[in-house]
C-alpha angles and dihedrals in degrees: 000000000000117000089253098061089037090059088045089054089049103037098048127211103313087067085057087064092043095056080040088046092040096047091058090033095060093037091056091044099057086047090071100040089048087052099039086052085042099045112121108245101179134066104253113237134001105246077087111118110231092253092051093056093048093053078043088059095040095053098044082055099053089045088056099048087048096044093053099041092061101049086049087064101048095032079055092056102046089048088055094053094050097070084038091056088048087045083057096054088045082056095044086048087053103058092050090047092058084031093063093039086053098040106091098212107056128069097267080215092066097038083046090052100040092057091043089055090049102051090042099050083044104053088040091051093055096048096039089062096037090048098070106027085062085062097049091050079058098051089043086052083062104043081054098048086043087056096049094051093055087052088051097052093053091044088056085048092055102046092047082068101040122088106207 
């Protein structure tokens, strides 16, 4: 059996929906931090006329602001349902776990065991996926702030050649 089905056995259903949740989670992590790297900064061309470039600026700034805003919203939620999702299959553990000590015909050791395996391999996969996705929306919340700061410098810049 391969570790990945083995995890899945162990882990119950509830793990199936965290490698689902993380695969679209961490996707959708390293799709900000690739557009955030790849964001233009700078006011393409210089046929531009000085206040174009600075409405240009102004409204890169407000787009990244937008932009990130709103897959922090949705990153964020997907970071909040992976330990839930954990906390379910601990549920789920759980009621083996009082399921095999009440059932008269099993070894109430191996059904013991088996719950306890369950709720332990579920609560550490949720976590284990919401834990560093929550560190690369941080690093991403910098890239973004890092970003800004470069478009207000050349906005200051700007404005400190335009006459209004």
């Amino acid at each position: 059996m391969s570790a990945l089905q083995e995890i899945i056995h162990r882990g119950g259903p509830a793990v199936i929906a965290i490698m689902v949740l993380s695969v679209v989670l961490y996707t959708r992590c390293f799709g900000v931090l690739l557009g955030l790297r790849r964001a233009p900064c700078f006011a393409a061309g210089r046929d531009l006329t000085a206040p174009a470039r600075l409405e240009w600026l102004q409204r890169r700034q407000a787009e990244l602001r937008a932009d990130f805003r709103q897959d922090r919203i949705t990153l964020g939620a997907m970071i909040a349902a992976a330990p839930l999702l954990g906390l379910l299959g601990t549920v789920s553990g759980m009621v083996k776990t009082f399921e095999s000590l009440s059932s008269q015909g099993q070894k109430s050791m191996e059904g013991l065991a088996g719950g306890i395996s369950e709720v332990l391999v579920a609560t550490e996969s949720g976590l284990t996926v919401a834990i560093p996705a929550l560190l690369l929306v941080y690093v991403a919340h910098r890239q973004m702030t890092k970003r800004l700061h470069e478009l207000n410098e050349q906005e200051e810049q700007l404005r400190g050649g335009v006459t209004t």
